[in-house]
C-alpha positions in Angstrom: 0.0 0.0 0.0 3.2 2.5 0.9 5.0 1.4 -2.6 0.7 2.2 -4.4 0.4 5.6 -2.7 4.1 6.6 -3.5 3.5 6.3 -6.9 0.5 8.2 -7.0 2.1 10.8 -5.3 4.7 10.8 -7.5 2.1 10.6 -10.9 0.1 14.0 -8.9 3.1 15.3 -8.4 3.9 15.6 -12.1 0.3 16.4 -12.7 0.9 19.5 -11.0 3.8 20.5 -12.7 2.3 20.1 -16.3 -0.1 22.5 -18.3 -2.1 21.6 -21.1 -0.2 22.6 -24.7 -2.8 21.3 -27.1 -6.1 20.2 -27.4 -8.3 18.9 -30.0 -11.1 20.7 -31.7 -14.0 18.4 -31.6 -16.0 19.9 -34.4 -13.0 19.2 -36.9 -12.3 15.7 -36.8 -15.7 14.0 -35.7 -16.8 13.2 -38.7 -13.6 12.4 -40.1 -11.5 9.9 -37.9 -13.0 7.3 -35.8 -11.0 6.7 -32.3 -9.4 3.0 -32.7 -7.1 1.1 -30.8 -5.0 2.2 -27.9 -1.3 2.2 -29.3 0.2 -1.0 -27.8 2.5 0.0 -25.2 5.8 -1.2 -26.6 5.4 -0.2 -30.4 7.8 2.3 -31.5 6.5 5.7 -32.0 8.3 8.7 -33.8 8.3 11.2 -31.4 9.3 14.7 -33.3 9.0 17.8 -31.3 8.6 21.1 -32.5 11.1 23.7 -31.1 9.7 27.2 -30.5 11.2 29.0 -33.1 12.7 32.5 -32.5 12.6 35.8 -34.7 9.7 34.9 -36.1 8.2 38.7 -35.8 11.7 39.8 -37.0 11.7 37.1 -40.2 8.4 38.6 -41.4 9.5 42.4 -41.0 12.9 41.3 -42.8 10.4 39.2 -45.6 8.0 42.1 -45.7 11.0 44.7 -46.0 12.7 42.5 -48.5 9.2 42.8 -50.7 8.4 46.3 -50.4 9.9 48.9 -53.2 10.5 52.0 -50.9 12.5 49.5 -48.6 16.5 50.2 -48.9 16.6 46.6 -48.7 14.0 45.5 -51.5 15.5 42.4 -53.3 18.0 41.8 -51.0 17.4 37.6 -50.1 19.1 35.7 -48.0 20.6 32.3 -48.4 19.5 29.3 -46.9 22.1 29.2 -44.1 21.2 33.1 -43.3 17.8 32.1 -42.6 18.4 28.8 -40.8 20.7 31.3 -38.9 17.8 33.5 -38.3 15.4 31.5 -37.1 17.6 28.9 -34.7 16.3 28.2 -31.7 18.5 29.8 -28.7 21.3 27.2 -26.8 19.1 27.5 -23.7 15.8 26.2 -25.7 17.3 22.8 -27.0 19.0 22.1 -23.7 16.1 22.9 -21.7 14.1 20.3 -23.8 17.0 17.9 -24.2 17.2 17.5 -20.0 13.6 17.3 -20.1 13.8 13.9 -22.0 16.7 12.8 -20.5 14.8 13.4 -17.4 12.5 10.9 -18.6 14.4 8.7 -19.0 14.9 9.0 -22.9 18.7 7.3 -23.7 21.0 10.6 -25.2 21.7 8.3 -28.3 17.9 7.9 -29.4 17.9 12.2 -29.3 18.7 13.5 -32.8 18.4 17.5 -33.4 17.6 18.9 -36.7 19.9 20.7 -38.8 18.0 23.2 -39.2 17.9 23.5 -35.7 14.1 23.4 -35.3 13.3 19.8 -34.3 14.2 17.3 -31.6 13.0 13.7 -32.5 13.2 10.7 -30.7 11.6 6.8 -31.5 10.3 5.6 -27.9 7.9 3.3 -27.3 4.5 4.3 -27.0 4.5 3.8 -23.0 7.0 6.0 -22.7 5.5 8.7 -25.1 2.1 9.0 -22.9 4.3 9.4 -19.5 6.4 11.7 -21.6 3.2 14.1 -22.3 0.5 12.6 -19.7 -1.5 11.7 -22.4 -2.9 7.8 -24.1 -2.0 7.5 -27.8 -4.7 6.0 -29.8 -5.0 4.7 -33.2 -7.5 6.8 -35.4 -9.1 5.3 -38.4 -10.3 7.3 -41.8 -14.4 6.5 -41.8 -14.2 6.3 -45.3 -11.0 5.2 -46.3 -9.7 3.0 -43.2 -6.8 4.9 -43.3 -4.7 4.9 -39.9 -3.1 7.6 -37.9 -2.0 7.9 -34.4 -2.6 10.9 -32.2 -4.3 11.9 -28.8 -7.2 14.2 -27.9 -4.9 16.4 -25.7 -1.4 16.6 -24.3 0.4 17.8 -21.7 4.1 19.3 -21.0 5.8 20.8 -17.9 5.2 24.6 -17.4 9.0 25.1 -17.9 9.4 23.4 -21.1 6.5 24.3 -22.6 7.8 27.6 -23.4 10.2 25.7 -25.6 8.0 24.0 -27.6 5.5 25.1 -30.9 3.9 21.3 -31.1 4.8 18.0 -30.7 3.6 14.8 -33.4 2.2 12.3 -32.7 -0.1 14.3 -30.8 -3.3 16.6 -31.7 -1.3 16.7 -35.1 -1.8 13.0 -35.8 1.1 11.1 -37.2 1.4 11.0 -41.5 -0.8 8.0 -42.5 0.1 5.1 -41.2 -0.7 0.7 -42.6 -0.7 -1.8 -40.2 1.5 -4.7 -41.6 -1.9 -7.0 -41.3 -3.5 -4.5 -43.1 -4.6 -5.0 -46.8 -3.4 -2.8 -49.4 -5.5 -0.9 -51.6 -4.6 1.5 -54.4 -6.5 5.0 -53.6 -8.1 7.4 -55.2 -6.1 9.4 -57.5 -6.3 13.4 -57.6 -6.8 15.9 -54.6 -10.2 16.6 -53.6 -11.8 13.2 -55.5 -16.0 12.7 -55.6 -17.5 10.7 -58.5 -18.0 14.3 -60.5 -14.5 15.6 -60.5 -10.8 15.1 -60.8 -9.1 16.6 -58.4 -9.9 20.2 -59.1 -10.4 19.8 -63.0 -13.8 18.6 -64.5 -14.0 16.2 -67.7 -16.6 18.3 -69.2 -17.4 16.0 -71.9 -18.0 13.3 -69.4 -21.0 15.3 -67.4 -23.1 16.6 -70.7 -21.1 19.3 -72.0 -20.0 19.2 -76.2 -16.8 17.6 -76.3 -13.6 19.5 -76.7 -13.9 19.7 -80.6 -17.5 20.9 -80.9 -18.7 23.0 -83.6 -19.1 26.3 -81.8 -20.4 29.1 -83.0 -18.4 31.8 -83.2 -19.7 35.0 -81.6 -19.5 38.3 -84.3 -16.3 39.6 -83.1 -14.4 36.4 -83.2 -14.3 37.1 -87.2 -11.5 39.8 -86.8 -9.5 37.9 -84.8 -6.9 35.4 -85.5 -7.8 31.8 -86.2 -6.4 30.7 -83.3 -7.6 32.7 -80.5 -11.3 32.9 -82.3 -12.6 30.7 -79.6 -10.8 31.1 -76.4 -14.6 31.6 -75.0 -15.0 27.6 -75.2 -11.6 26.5 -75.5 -8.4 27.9 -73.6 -5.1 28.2 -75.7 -1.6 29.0 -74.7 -2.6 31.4 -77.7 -5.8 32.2 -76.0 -3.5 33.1 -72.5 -1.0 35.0 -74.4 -3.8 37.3 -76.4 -5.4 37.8 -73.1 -2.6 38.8 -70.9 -0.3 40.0 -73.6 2.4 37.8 -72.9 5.7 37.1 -75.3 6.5 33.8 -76.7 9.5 32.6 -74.8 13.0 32.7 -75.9 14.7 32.4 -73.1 16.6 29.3 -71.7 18.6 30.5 -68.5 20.4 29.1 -65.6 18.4 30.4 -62.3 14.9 30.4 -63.6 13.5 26.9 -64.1 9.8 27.5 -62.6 8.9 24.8 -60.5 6.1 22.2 -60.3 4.9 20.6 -56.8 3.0 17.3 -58.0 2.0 14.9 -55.5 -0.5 11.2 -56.4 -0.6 12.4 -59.9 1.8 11.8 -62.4 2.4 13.5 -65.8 2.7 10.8 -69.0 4.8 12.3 -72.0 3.0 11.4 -74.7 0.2 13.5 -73.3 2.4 16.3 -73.2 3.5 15.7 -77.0 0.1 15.5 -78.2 -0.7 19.0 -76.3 2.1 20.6 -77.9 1.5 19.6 -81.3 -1.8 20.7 -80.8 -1.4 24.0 -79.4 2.2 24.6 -79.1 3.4 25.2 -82.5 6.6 26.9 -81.3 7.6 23.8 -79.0 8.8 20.5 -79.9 6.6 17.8 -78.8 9.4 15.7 -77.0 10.0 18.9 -75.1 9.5 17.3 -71.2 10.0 18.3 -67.8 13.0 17.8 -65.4 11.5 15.3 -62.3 13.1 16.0 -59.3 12.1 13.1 -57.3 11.3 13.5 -53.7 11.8 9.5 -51.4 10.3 7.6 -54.6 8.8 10.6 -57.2 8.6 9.2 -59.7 9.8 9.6 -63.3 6.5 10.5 -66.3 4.2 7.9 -66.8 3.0 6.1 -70.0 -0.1 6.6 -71.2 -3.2 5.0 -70.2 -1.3 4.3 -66.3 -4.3 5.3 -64.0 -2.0 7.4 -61.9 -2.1 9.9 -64.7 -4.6 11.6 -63.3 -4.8 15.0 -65.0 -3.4 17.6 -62.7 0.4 16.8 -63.6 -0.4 16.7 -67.2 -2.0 20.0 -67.5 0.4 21.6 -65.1 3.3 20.8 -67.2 1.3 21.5 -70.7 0.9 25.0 -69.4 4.4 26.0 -68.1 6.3 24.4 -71.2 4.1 25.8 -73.6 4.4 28.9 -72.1 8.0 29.7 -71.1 9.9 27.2 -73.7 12.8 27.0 -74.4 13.3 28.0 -70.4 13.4 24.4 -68.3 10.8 23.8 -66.5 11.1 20.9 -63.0 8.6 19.1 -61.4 9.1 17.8 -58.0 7.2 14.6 -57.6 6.7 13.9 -54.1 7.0 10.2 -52.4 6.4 6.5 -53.7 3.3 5.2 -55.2 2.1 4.2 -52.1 2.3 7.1 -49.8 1.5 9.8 -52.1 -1.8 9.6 -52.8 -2.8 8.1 -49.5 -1.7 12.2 -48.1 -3.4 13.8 -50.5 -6.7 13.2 -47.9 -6.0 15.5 -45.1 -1.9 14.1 -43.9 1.0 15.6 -44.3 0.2 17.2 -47.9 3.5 19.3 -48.1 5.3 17.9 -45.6 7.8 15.7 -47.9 8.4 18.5 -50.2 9.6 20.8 -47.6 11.8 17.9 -46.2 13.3 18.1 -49.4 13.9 21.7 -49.4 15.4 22.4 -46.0 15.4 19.4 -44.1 13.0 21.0 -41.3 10.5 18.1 -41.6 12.4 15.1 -41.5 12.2 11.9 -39.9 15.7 11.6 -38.5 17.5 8.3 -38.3 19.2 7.7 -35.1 21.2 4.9 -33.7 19.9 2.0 -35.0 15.8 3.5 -35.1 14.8 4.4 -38.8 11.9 7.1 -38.9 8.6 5.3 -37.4 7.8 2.0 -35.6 7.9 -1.2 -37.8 4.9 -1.4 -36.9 3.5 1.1 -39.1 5.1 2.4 -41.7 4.9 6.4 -43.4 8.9 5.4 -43.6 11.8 5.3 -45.9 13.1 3.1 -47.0 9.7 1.6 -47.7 9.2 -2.3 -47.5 5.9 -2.9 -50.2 6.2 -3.4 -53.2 7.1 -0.5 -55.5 8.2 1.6 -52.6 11.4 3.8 -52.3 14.1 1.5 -51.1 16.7 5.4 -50.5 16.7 7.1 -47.2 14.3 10.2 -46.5 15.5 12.9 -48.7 16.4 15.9 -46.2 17.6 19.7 -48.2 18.8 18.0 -51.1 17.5 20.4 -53.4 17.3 24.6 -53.9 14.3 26.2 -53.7 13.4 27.2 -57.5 12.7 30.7 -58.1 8.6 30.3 -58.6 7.1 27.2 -57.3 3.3 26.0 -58.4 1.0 24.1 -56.2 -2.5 22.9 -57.5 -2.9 21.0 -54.1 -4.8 21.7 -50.8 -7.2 21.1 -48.1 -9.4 23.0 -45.8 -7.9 25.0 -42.9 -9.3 23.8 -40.4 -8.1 20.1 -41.7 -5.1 21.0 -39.5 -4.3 22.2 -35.4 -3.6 26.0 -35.8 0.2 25.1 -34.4 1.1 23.2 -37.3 -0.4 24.9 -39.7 1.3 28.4 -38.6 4.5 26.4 -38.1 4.4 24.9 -41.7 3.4 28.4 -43.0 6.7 30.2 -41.6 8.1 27.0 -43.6 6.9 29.1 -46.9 7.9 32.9 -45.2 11.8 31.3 -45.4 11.4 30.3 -49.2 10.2 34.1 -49.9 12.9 35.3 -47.5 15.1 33.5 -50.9 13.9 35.0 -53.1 10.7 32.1 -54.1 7.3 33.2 -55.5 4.8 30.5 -54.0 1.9 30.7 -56.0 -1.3 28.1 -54.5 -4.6 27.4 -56.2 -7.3 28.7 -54.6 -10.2 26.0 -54.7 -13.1 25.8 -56.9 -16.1 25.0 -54.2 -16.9 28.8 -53.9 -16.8 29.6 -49.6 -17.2 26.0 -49.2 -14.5 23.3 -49.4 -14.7 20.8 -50.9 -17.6 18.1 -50.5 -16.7 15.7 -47.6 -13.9 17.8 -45.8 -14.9 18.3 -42.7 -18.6 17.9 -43.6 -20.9 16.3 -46.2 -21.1 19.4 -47.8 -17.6 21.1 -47.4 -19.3 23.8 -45.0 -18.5 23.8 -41.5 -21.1 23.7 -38.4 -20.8 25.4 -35.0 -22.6 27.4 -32.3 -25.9 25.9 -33.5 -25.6 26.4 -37.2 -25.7 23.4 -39.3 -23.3 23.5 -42.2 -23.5 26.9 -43.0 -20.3 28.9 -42.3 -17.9 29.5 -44.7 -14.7 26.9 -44.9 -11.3 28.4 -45.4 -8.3 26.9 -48.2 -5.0 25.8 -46.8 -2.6 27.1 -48.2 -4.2 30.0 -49.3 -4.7 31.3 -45.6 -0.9 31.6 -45.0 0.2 35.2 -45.2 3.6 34.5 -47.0 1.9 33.1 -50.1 0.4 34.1 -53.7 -3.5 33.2 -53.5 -4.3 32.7 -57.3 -8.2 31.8 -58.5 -10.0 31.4 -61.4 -11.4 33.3 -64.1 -13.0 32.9 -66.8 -14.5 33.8 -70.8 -18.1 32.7 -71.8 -18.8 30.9 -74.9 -20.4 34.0 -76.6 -17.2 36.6 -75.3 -13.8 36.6 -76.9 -10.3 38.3 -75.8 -11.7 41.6 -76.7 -14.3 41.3 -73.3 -13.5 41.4 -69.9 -13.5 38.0 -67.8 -15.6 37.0 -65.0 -15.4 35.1 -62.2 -14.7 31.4 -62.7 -18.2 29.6 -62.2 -18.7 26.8 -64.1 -21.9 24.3 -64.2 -21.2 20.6 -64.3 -23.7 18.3 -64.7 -27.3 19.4 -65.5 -27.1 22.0 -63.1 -26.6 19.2 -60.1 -22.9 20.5 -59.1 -20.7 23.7 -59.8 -17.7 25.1 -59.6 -17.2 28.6 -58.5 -13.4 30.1 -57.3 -12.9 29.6 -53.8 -12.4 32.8 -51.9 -12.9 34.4 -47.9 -11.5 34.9 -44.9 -9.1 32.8 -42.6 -10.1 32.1 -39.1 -6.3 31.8 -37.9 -4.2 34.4 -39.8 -5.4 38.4 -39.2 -5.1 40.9 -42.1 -1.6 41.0 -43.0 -0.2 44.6 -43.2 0.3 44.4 -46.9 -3.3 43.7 -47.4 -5.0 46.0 -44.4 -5.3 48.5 -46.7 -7.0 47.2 -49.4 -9.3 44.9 -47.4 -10.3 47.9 -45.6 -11.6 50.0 -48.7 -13.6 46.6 -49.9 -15.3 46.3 -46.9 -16.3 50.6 -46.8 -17.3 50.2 -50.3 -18.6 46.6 -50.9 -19.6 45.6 -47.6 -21.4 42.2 -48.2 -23.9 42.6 -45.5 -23.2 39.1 -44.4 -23.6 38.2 -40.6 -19.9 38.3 -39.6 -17.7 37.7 -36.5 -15.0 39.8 -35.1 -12.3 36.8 -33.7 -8.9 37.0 -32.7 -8.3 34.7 -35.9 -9.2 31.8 -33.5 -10.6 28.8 -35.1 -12.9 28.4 -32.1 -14.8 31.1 -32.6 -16.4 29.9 -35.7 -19.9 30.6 -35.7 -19.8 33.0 -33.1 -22.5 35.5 -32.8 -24.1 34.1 -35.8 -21.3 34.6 -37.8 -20.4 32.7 -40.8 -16.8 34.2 -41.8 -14.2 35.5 -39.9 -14.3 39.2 -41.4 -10.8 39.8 -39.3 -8.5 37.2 -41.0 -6.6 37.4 -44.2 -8.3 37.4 -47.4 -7.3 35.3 -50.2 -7.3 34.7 -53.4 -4.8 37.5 -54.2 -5.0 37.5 -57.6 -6.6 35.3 -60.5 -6.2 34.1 -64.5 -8.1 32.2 -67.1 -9.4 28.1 -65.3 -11.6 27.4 -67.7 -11.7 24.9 -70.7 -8.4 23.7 -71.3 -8.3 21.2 -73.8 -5.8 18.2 -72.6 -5.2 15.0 -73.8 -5.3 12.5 -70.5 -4.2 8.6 -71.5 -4.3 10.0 -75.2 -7.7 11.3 -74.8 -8.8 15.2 -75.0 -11.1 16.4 -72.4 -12.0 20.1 -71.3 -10.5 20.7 -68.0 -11.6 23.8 -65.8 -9.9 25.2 -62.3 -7.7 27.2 -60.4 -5.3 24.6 -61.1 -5.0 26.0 -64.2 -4.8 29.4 -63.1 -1.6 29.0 -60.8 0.6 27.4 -63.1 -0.4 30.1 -65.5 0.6 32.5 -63.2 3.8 30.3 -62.4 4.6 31.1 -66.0 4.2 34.8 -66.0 6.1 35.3 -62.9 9.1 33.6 -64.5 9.4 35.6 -68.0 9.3 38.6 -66.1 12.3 37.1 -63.8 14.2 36.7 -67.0 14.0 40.0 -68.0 15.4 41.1 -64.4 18.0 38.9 -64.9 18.9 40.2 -68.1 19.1 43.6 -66.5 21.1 42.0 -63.6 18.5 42.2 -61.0 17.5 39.9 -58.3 14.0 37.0 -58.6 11.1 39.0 -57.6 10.6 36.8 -54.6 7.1 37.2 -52.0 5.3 39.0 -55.1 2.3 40.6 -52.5 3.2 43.9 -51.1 4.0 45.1 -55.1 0.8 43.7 -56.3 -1.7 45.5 -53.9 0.5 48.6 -54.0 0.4 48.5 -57.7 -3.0 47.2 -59.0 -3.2 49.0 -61.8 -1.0 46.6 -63.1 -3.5 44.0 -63.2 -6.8 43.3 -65.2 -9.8 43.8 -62.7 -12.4 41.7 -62.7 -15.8 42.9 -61.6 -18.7 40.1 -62.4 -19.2 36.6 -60.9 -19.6 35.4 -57.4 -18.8 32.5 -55.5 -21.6 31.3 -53.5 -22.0 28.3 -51.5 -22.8 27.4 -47.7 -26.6 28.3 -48.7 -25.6 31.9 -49.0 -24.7 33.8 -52.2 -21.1 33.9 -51.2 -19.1 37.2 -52.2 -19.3 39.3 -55.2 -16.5 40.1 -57.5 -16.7 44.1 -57.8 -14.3 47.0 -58.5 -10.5 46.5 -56.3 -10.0 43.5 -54.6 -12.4 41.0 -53.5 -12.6 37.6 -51.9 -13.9 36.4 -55.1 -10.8 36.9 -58.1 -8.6 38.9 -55.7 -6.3 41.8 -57.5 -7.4 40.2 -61.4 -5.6 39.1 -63.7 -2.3 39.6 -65.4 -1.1 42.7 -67.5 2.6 41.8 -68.5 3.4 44.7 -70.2 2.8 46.8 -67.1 3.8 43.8 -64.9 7.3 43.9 -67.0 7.2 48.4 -66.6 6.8 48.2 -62.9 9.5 45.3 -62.1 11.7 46.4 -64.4 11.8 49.6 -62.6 12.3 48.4 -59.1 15.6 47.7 -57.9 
């Protein structure tokens, strides 16, 4: 009885001493993972923790100063090792955290730090993990999928350490997806944001009732003065249609620094797709023209036709950039093996890989013998199934490229506000380089889309049922380029104004309309305070709003149904509708801002050519220019993007959580950066 009460004097002892650091947010992950299994005690978890991370403030002042013209120090970048410099964790931090788990009991050898600084990480068994954190680690399985994570529904760390720490995984941030070895495998779905209707976030119009690609359309009166090739741009999207409309040069460039960049993750890009696109509307190309594939632990290298893991997305990613900025080389980095890469497409670590990759900061570290996570389950490299990578994980193994496209995403609140500010600063350090980050904004209008988070894509809280607005990831982080969709109807040609992207798929059962609104974690950054501020005097939506401190758990506050404080996205927008692209050999019509941000990839990299030329610096975090300077950009005043049961927001005169900025004007683009320093 003395030896049973001196241990629980001991375990309320330590109670005492610990705070709670993280806790989950019911209303997110309810209806998407089921609470399993308890973790069996001995299996080997990967323990990664999350160092606080100092001169963060500073890092965006020195990003923000960096972007802005009247700064002395516009265009002056740093290098990697200047930023890994900048933001490392003080002595005192890792040391504090280091005796912590030595405290525990945790052997020296098992602790390996980052080098970038920022991590600790550790593989202990599971028993040891929940003392560690006074928590209980459970399994948590996918309701549709069967998918398996591990996590816990709160944590806890000592009140001296915890000032140390950002996060720690496998905690409220579950663990990347996880098999069990007993587990059978299945081939998922391919393409981000999947439903019977769509690929990813392109539609194969002829497949839902629409004319095929090659219809006989009429052509509206002032089509007949035009050009024979950019006569129908209304029905069918060119690279001649995107150059008439934004008045872009054929390339002719094929330099050393400014290879844009492709991120392309569970969807790979087949060749002879690419050839047939070119020979169709890339006169100026050769067909065999291809991409350079940077693979990421198992990316792989283009697919053949007719493999189902051509999905579309890489296809016309590449089509667009190549056709666009030939003879400049273009790279895609394919990220992970077959069997891990479309698994995280469904709400894991979506960019985690790629960012290994880049700077190292989230790697799983080998140490002494323990390889990444527990044999028992198995998001490691070198991977064990058949067809996985058989390398180790790929940590900083390649420069950032200069402008960097990602057609991927998932809904905000997919992810614990921690990590998601934590892998946000990830992108701040590429712009502190000198990288444009441009991100697709969505295509469900103020929804997400159907089945994240909820049935319908809208989120629920504070009584209301599916009704308030649900925010993109990435689009919410501050440090990126929001780009959404615009779009030409069939009667309109080059010579009219566009509208905003809404498209009607299927007999009027399903549309897609640009994704646009408000974050609920990130407030109105300072570039954008401005702006924002003269949309809502003018163009005040008269929406029931909420006033939060950018707190997710606030949603629905007071009625509210968007978080009128946070940062508004999409930033800017260009053409997403009806690109005609060969998939497996076959044309379809494919429509979203996936098309849109590798279109804007494009233009941000001929006007870096021409600052190189002049023996200027990349343009970099592209922002506080663009809402300085919008009349460099094509506004866009018609369109909305409704959704949640509400009409959503309108698209109007300035910027507007509907096609942002508008849409490029290179010859004034090319004025205004040829100007700066």
């Amino acid at each position: 009885m003395y030896l049973i009460n001196t241990i629980l004097c001991l375990v309320l002892f330590a109670s005492a001493k610990h705070v709670l650091h993280e806790e989950r947010q019911p209303q997110v992950y309810d209806s998407l993972w089921r609470q399993a299994e308890r973790v069996h005690p001995d299996a080997i978890v990967p323990l990664r923790i999350g160092l606080k991370q100092y001169n963060l403030e500073h890092g965006a002042e020195r990003l923000l100063a960096i972007s802005d013209h009247k700064s002395k120090d516009y265009g002056k970048h740093l290098t990697f090792d200047e930023v890994n410099e900048l933001f490392a964790p003080p002595a005192d931090t890792v040391n504090a955290v280091r005796a912590w788990l030595l405290e525990h009991g945790v052997d020296e050898r098992l602790i390996a730090h980052s080098d970038n600084k920022g991590w600790l990480a550790a593989d202990i068994p599971a028993k040891d993990a929940e003392a560690l954190l006074l928590t209980d680690l459970f399994e948590y399985e996918d309701s549709k999928t069967g998918r398996i994570r591990i996590g816990c529904e709160r944590y806890h760390l000592p009140a001296h350490v915890r000032e140390h720490i950002d996060y720690i995984t496998p905690g409220v941030k579950m663990s990347p997806v996880l098999k069990k070895r007993n587990l059978e495998r299945k081939l998922p779905s391919l393409g981000r944001r999947k439903n019977p209707n769509w690929h990813g976030d392109q539609w194969h119009g002829n497949q839902h009732g629409s004319p095929p690609w090659n219809h006989h359309w009429p052509l509206p009166p002032a089509a007949h003065g035009l050009p024979p090739e950019v006569r129908n741009c209304g029905v069918n999207i060119t690279p001649a249609c995107y150059r008439a409309l934004y008045r872009l040069p054929v390339g002719h460039i094929n330099d050393s620094v400014n290879s844009p960049a492709l991120f392309e993750q569970g969807d790979y890009f087949a060749q002879s797709d690419v050839s047939q696109f070119l020979k169709m509307w890339a006169p100026n190309v050769p067909p065999s023209t291809a991409p350079i594939v940077l693979g990421i632990d198992g990316g792989e290298a283009p697919v053949p036709a007719s493999d189902p893991n051509n999905g579309g997305e890489s296809d016309i990613d590449v089509d667009i950039v190549i056709s666009l900025v030939y003879p400049q080389s273009v790279l895609v980095y394919q990220v992970d093996d077959e069997n891990y890469a479309v698994a995280e497409l469904s709400k894991a670590n979506t960019f985690n890989t790629f960012l290994d990759a880049l700077d190292g900061s989230y790697c799983n570290y080998t140490a002494y013998g323990i390889t990444g996570n527990s044999p028992e389950y198995d998001p490691t490299y070198p991977d064990p199934a058949d067809g996985g990578y058989k390398g180790k994980l790929q940590c900083g193994i390649y420069k950032p490229a200069r402008v960097i496209s990602i057609s991927y995403g998932e809904s905000e609140l997919d992810f614990p506000k921690n990590y998601v500010q934590r892998q946000c600063n990830e992108f701040m350090k590429l712009g502190l380089q000198g990288t444009t980050v441009l991100i697709a904004s969505g295509d469900y209008g103020v929804a997400g889309y159907p089945g994240d988070i909820t049935p319908s894509g809208c989120l629920s809280g504070s009584g209301q049922n599916q009704t308030i607005y649900n925010t993109d990831y990435l689009s919410n982080c501050p440090w990126v380029t929001s780009v959404g969709g615009s779009r030409l109807y069939p009667g309109q040609t080059i010579l009219d104004r566009e509208s905003a992207m809404e498209l009607e798929l299927d007999s009027g059962r399903a549309f897609f309309r640009n994704s646009g609104g408000f974050s609920n974690y990130y407030t109105t950054p300072s570039w954008q305070k401005s702006t924002k501020a003269k949309y809502f005097a003018e163009h005040d939506p008269g929406h029931p709003y909420y006033i939060a401190n950018a707190d997710a758990s606030n949603i629905g506050e007071n009625g509210g149904i968007y978080n009128r404080a946070g940062r508004g996205y999409p930033d800017v927008s260009a053409n997403g509708a009806y690109l005609p692209t060969p998939i497996n050999g076959t044309v379809y019509r494919f429509s979203g801002a996936s098309l849109a941000a590798p279109l804007w990839a494009s233009v941000i990299t001929l006007l870096n050519q021409q600052r190189t030329i002049a023996g200027k610096g990349p343009i970099g975090f592209i922002n506080p220019i663009l809402y300085s300077h919008p009349w460099v950009l094509n506004d866009i005043v018609n369109g909305t993007n409704a959704g949640c049961g509400s009409s959503g927001f309108k698209a109007v005169p300035g910027w507007d959580p509907v096609t942002g900025l508008g849409t490029p004007n290179y010859p004034k683009m090319l004025e205004l950066f040829l100007s700066l320093p």
